[in-house]
C-alpha positions in Angstrom: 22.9 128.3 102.7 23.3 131.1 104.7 20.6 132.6 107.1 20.1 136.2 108.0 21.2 135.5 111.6 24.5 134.9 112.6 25.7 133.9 115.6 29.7 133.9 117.0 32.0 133.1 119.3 35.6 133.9 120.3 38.2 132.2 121.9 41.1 134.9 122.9 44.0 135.0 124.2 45.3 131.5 123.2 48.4 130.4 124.2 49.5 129.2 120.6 50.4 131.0 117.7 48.3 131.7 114.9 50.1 130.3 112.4 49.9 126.8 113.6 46.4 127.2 113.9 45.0 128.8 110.5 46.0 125.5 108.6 42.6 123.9 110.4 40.7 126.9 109.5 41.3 126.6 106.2 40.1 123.2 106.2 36.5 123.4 107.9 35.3 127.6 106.3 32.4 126.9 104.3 31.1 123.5 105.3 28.5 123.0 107.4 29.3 122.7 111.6 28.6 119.0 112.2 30.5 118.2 109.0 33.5 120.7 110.4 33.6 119.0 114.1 33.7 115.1 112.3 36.8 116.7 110.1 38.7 118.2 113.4 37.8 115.3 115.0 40.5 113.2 112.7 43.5 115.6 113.4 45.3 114.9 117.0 46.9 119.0 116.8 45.9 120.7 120.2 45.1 123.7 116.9 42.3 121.2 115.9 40.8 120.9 119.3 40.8 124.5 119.9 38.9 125.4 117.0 36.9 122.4 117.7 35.7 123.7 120.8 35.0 127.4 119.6 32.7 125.9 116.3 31.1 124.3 119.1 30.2 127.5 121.7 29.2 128.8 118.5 26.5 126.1 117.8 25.2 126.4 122.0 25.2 130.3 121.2 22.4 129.2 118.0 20.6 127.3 120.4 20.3 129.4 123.3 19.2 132.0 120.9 16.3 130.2 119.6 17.7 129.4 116.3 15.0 128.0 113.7 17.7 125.9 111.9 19.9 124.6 114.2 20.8 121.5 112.3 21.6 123.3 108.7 24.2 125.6 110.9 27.2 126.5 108.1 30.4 127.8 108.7 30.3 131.5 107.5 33.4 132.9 108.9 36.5 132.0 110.9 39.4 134.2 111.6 42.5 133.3 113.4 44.1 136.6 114.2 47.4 137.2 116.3 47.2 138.1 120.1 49.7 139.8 122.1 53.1 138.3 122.6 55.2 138.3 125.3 58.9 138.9 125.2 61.1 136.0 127.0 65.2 135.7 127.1 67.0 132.9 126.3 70.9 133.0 127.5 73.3 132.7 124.4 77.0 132.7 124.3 79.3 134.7 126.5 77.3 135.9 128.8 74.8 137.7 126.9 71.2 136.6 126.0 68.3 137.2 122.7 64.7 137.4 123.3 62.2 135.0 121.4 58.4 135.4 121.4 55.6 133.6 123.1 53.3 134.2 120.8 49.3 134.2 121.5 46.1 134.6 119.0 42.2 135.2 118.9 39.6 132.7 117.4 36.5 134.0 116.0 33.9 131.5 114.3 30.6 133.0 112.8 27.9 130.3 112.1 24.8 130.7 110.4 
């Protein structure tokens, strides 16, 4: 039941990659925000309690805004995009060394 106000938040610059994240996105889009936070609330992944606390701003940003239906709050969008990464070196045989990534990503949860 959407509303014709939305309201957001974002969580950037995560130190965690994206992909280990979306797999509890996927699992709360659609469903209304108390309903998400008890589902999160089950999974032990740092991923669950990141997204756990973003659905949350989201909610505060509904109430500090007035909103009429705070309670009936759904889940319209969340999006789990890549961040920056930074380049690291790992020494490898013979002297020489190969970079790996520490990968980061962006949370953005739209409730309404």
């Amino acid at each position: 039941m959407p509303t014709d106000q939305t309201y957001q938040a974002k969580l950037r610059y995560t130190a965690m990659s994206a992909r280990k994240i979306r797999a509890y996105a996927d699992l709360v889009r659609g469903r209304f925000a108390d309903e998400a936070l008890e589902i999160l609330a089950c999974y032990p992944s740092r991923g669950a309690r990141l997204i756990e606390n973003v659905i949350k701003s989201a909610v505060a940003n509904a109430e500090d805004r007035r909103a009429t239906n705070v309670a009936n709050l759904e889940v319209l969008e969340i999006r789990i995009d890549g961040g920056p990464m930074t380049r690291r070196f790992r020494p490898k045989a013979r002297g020489s060394s190969s970079i790996y990534l520490k990968r980061t990503s962006h949370i953005t949860v739209v409730v309404g």
